[in-house]
C-alpha positions in Angstrom: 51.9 -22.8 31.2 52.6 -22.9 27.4 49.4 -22.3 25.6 50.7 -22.9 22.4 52.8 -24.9 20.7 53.7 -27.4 17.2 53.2 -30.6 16.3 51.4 -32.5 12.8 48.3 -32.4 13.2 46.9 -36.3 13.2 43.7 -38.6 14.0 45.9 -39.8 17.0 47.4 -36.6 18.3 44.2 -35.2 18.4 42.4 -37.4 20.2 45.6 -38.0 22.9 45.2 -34.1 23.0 44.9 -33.1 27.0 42.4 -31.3 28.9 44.0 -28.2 31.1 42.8 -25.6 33.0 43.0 -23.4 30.4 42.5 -23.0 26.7 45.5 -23.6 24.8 46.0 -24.2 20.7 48.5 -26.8 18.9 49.5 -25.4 15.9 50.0 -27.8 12.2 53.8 -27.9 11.1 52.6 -29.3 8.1 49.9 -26.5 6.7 51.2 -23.0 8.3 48.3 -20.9 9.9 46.2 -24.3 10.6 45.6 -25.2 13.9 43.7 -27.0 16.9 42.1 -25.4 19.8 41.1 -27.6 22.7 38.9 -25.5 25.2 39.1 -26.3 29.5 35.7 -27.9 28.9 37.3 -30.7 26.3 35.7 -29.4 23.0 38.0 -29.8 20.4 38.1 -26.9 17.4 40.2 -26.4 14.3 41.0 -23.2 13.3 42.8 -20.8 11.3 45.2 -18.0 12.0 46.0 -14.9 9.4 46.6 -11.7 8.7 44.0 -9.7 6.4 44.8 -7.7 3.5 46.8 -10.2 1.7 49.3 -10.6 4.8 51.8 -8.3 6.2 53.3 -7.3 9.9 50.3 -4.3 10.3 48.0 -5.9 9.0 45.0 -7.0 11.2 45.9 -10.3 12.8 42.4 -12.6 12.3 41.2 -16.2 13.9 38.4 -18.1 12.4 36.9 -21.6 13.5 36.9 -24.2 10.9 35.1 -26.9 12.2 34.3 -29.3 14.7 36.8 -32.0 15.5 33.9 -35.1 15.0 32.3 -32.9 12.1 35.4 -32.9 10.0 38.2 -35.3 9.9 41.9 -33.9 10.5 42.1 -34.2 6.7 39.2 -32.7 5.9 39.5 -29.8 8.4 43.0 -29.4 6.8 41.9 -29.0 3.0 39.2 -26.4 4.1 41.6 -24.9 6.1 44.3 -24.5 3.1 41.3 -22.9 1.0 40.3 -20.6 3.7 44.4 -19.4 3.8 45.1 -18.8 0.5 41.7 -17.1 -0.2 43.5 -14.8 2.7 46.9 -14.8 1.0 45.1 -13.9 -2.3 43.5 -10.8 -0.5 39.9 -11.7 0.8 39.2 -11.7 4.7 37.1 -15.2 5.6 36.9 -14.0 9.2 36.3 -10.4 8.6 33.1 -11.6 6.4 31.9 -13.8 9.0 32.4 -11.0 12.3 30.2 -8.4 9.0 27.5 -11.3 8.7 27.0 -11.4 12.6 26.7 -7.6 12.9 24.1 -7.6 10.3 20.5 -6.7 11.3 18.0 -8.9 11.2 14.8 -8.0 9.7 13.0 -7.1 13.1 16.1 -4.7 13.8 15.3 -3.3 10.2 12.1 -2.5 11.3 12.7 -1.1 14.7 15.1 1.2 12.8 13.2 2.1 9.9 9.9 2.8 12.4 12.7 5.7 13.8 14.4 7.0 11.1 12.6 5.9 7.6 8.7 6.4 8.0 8.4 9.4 5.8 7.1 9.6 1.8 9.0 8.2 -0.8 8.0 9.4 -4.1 5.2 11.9 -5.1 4.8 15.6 -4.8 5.3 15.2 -0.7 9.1 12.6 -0.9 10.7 13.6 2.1 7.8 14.6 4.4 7.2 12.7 7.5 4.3 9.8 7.3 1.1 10.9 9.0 0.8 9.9 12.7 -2.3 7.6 11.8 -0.4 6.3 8.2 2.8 5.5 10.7 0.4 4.1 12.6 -1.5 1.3 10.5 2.4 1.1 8.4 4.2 -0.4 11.4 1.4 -2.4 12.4 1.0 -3.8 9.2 5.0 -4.7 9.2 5.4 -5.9 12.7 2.0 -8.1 12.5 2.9 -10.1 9.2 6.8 -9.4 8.1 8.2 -9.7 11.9 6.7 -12.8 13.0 7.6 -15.0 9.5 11.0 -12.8 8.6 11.8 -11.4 12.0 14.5 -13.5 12.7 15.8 -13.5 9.2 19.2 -11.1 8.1 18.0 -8.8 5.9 20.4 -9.8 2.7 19.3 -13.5 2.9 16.0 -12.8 2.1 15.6 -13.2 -1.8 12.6 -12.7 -4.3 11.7 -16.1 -4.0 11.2 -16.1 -0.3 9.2 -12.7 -0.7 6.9 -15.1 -3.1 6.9 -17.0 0.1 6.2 -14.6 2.6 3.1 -13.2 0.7 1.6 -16.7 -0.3 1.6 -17.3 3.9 -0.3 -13.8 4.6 -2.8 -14.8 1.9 -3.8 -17.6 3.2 -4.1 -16.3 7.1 -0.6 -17.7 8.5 -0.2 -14.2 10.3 -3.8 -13.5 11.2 -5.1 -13.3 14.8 -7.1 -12.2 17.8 -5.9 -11.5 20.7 -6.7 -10.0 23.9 -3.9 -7.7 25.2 -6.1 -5.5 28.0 -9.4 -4.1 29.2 -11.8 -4.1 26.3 -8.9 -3.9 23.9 -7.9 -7.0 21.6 -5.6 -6.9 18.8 -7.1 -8.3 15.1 -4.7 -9.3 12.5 -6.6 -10.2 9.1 -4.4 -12.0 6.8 -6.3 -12.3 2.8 -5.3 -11.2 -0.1 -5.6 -7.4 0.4 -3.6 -7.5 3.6 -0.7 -9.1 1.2 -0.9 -6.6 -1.4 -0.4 -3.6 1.7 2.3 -5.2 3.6 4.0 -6.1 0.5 3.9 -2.4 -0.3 5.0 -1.5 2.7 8.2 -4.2 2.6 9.5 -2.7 -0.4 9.4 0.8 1.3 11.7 -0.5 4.2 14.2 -2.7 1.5 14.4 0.7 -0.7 15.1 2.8 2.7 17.5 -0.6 3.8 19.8 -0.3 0.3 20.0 3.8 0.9 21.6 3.0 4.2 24.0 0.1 3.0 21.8 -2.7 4.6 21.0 -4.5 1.5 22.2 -4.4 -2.2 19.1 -4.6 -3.7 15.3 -4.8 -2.9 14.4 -8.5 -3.5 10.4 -7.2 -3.7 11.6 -5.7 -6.9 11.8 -9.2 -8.7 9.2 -11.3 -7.1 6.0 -12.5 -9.0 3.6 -11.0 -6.3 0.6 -8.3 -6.7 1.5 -4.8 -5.3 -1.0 -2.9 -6.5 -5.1 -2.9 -5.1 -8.2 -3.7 -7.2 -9.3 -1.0 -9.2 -12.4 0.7 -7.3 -15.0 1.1 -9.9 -18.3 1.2 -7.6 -19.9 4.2 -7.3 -23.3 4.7 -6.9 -25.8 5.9 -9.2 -28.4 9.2 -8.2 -31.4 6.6 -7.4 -28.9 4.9 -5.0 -27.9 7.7 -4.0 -31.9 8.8 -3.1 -32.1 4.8 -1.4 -29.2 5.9 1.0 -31.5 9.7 1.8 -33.9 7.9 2.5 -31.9 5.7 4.6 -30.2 8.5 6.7 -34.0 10.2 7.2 -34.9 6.7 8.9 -31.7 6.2 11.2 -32.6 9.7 12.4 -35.9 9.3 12.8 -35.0 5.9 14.9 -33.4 8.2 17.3 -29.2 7.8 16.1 -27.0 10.2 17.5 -27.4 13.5 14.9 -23.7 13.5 14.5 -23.2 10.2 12.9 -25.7 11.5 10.8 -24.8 14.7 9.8 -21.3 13.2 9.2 -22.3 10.9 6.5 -24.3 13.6 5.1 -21.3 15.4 4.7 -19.4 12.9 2.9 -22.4 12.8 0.3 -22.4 15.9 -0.3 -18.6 16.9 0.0 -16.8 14.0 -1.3 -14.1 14.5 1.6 -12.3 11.9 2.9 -13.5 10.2 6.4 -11.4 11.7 8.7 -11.4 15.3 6.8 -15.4 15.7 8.0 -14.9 13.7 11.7 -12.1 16.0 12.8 -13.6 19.0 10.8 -12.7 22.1 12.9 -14.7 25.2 13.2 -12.4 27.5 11.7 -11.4 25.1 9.0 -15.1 26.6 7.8 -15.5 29.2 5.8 -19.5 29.6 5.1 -19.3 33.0 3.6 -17.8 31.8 0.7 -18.9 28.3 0.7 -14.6 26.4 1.4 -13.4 24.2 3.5 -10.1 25.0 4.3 -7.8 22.1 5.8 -5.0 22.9 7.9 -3.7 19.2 7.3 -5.0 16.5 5.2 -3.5 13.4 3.4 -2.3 15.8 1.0 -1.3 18.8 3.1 -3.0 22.0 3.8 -6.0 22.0 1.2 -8.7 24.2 0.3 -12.4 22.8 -0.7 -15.3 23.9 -2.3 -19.0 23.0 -1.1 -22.1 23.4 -2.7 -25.1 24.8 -0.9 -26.9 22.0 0.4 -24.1 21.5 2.4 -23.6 24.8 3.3 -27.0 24.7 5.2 -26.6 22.0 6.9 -22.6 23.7 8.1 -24.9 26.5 8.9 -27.0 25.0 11.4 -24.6 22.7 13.0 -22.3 26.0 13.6 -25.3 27.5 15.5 -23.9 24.8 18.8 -20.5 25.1 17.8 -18.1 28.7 18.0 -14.7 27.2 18.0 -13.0 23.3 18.5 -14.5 20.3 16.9 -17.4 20.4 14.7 -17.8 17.3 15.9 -16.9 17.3 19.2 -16.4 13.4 21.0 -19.3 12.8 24.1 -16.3 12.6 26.2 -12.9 14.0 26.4 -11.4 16.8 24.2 -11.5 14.9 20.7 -13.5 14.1 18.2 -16.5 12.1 17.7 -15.5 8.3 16.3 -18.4 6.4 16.6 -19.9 6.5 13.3 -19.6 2.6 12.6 -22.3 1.4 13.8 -24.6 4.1 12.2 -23.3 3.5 8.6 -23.8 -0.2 9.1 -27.4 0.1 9.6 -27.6 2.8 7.1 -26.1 0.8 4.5 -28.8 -2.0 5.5 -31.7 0.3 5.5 -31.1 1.4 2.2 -29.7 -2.4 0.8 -26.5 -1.3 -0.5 -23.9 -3.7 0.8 -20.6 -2.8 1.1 -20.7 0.4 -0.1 -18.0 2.6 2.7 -17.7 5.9 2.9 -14.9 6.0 0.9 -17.7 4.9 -1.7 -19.9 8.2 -2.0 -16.3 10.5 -2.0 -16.1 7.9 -5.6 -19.7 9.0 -6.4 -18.9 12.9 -6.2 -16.4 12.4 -8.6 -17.7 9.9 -11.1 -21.1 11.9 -11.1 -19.3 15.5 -11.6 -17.1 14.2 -14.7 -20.3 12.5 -15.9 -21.9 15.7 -16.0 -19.6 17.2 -17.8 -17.3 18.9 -15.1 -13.8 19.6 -16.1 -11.3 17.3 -14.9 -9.2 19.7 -12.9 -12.6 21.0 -11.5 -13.5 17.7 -10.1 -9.9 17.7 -8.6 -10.5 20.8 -7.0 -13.8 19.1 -5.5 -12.3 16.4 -4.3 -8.4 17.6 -3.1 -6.3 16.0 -5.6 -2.7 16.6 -5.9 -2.6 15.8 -9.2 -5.1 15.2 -12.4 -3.9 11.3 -12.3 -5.8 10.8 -8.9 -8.7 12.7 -11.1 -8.2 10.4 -13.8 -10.0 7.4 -12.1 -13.6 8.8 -12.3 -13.4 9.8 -15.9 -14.6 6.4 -17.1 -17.9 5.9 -14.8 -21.3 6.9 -15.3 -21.6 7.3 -19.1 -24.9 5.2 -19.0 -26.8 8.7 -20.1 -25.2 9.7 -23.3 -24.3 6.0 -24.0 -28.0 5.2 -24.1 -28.5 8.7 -26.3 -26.0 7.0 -28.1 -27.9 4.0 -28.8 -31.0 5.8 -30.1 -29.4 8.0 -32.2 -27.3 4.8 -33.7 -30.9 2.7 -33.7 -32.5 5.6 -36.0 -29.2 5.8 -38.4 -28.5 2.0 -38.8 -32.2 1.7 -40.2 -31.2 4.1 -42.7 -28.3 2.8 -43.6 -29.9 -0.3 -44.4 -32.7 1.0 -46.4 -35.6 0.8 -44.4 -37.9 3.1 -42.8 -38.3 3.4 -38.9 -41.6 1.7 -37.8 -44.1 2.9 -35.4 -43.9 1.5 -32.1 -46.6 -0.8 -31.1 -49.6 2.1 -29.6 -47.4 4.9 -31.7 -49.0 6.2 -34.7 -46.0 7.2 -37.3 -47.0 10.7 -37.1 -45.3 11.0 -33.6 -41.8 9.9 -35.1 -39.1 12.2 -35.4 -39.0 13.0 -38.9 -35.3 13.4 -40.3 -34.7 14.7 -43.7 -33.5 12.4 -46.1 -30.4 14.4 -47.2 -29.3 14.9 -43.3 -29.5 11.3 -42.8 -27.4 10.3 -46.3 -24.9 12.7 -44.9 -24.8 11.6 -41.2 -24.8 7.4 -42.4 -21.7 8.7 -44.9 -19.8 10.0 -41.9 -20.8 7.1 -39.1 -19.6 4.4 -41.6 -15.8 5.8 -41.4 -15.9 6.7 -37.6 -16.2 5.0 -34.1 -19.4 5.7 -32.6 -18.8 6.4 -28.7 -21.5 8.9 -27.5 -18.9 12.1 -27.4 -17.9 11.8 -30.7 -21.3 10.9 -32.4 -22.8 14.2 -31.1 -19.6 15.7 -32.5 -20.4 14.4 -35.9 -24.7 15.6 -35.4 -23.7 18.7 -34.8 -21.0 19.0 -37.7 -23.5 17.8 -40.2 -26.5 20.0 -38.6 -24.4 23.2 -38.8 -23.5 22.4 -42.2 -26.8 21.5 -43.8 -28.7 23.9 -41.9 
């Protein structure tokens, strides 16, 4: 039976137009290439018929649906048929474009194949180097928990900066968060907030950067969006009497009967300034007591050597007198390493009334107080495992409180002078128990304040100038 054949496409020839057993297609005499297609189960569909590449006998030969007879008129059908054909005479490929849209991958297929081929670091020092198991980890459960169940579905070049706007407003305000049970004693909980956002924002713009390498996408639409990428700066430290609060602390959960190891590891933090994890899967061998280093086969920043002080080192010494070889910290059960330090540091942290400081906290109070003290900024780096003085930079602001209150003194002595008067005796301070300062020092030191700043640093600077000078 013919399954093609010619007639003008009208109103009334496609309506008369018969049901057979099989699909057939009457082609427009009016409009070449335009045509009707009338399936065995009655549906009615216009199409077109071309060749790609602006026409010719080798070229491809393509078929694309128009529309729905009902949707469109004959008419209708017919004018976007004509602009469909000569965007195809002119060179373009209408079908081709539509066959490339439906191989597209979505954005869950995006992330199915970025979690095989694309979790490794980007930029830094380490671009190129596999993710950590645990930073793979927490990465695709970030993505797969908040992009996949709002963009899953979504290609990945439809999605525009506006729509990441979108997306991160929705994790913000919890549209993503859950808690679900998914075994024995195991549930999965998804937070949503604000901090969530920032993360999985991060970590979208990762996969759209790795998507554009690999021809997915033309550009990263995280790129352009108004959205925050970037955490709250972590200025909390805590200062040496806090520091005593949370000794004290530790001597109490261990006097309470707490499993020593939870203890001992957050002593270790104290005192080291290591990361979490770098104490909790300490090895033995990674310890070298003779000459006071840690040295890290693998850490966030590679292989890494450490330097401890010797308050530590004593209490390395007499954990090492239990343990020749495996975990410092070996788990109660099974050949890992002991995890359960939450529930310690909570109660610590209550004991000693310093809520929400983590333990990410005292590795911020090693640095803060060594720059403080006057420690060299590659030094404290060294302390802490940096790869670079940036990382360093952070804790070069914090804990000026001493010389800033020095500062204030000094300035309280050297403004009275400038002004004329004499300091006065303290209320129970008889005026022989002032300071005395000679009269030429202070003409000289209230010349040299009035044209310079006065931060702590450089007022000393400017004593001891003037000291050297009229001494």
């Amino acid at each position: 039976m013919d399954r093609t054949s010619s007639v003008r496409l009208t109103k009334t020839v496609v309506e008369k137009a018969e049901v057979r057993s099989a699909r057939y297609d009457l082609w427009d005499l009016e409009l070449a290439g335009f045509g009707l297609r009338v399936e065995k189960s009655g549906t009615k569909t216009f199409i077109i018929r071309y060749r790609s590449d602006g026409g010719g006998r080798s070229a491809p030969r393509r078929f694309m649906t128009v529309a729905r007879f009902g949707t469109l008129t004959v008419e209708q059908a017919r004018k976007k048929a004509k602009a469909l054909l000569g965007a195809a005479a002119s060179g373009d490929d209408p079908a081709g474009k539509v066959q490339e849209k439906r191989r597209e991958k979505t954005m869950k297929e995006l992330l199915d194949f970025y979690e095989e081929h694309g979790c490794f670091i980007q930029r830094g020092v380490h671009k190129g180097r596999p993710m950590k198991p645990l930073t793979k980890q927490y990465t695709m459960a970030r993505l797969r928990n908040h992009v996949e169940p709002l963009l899953g579905h979504r290609r990945v070049s439809e999605i525009t900066s506006g729509e990441i706007e979108k997306f991160v407003a929705e994790v913000k305000a919890g549209k993503t968060a859950k808690d679900e049970k998914v075994g024995p004693r195991k549930r999965v909980i998804v937070r949503g907030g604000e901090g969530a956002a920032r993360k999985v924002v991060r970590d979208l713009s990762a996969v759209f950067s790795f998507a554009g390498r690999h021809g997915f996408v033309a550009k990263n639409p995280v790129e352009k969006a108004s959205v925050r990428k970037t955490d709250n700066r972590r200025d909390r430290f805590l200062t040496l009497e806090e520091v005593s609060q949370l000794g004290e602390a530790f001597d109490r959960v261990e006097a309470d009967g707490a499993n020593p190891k939870a203890v001992a590891i957050a002593r270790l933090w104290a005192l080291t300034g290591c990361r979490r994890n770098e104490i909790a899967e300490l090895k033995v061998h990674e310890i070298k007591l003779e000459r006071n280093l840690f040295e890290f086969d693998d850490t966030k920043t590679g292989k890494s050597i450490r330097p401890f002080g010797p308050a530590a080192a004593a209490l390395l010494k007499t954990l090492l007198r239990d343990r020749k070889a495996g975990y410092l910290f070996p788990a109660e059960k099974g050949d890992g390493y002991y995890q359960s330090t939450r529930k310690i540091w909570a109660k610590v942290i209550e004991i000693a009334e310093l809520p929400g400081i983590t333990p990410h906290t005292l590795r911020h109070t090693l640095g803060s107080t060594a720059t403080s003290s006057g420690e060299a900024l590659a030094l404290t780096g060294a302390i802490l495992g940096h790869a670079n003085l940036r990382s360093t930079a952070i804790y070069a602001h914090v804990q000026h409180d001493p010389s800033l209150e020095a500062a204030k003194r000094v300035e309280k002595l050297l403004a009275t002078a400038l002004e004329g008067k004499a300091a006065e005796p303290k209320e129970g301070e008889s005026a022989e128990a002032l300071p005395e300062l000679d009269a030429d020092l202070i003409r000289v030191l209230a010349e040299r304040l009035s044209k310079e700043d006065s931060d702590a640093t450089r007022l000393r600077s400017i004593i001891a100038q003037v000291v050297a000078l009229n001494t």
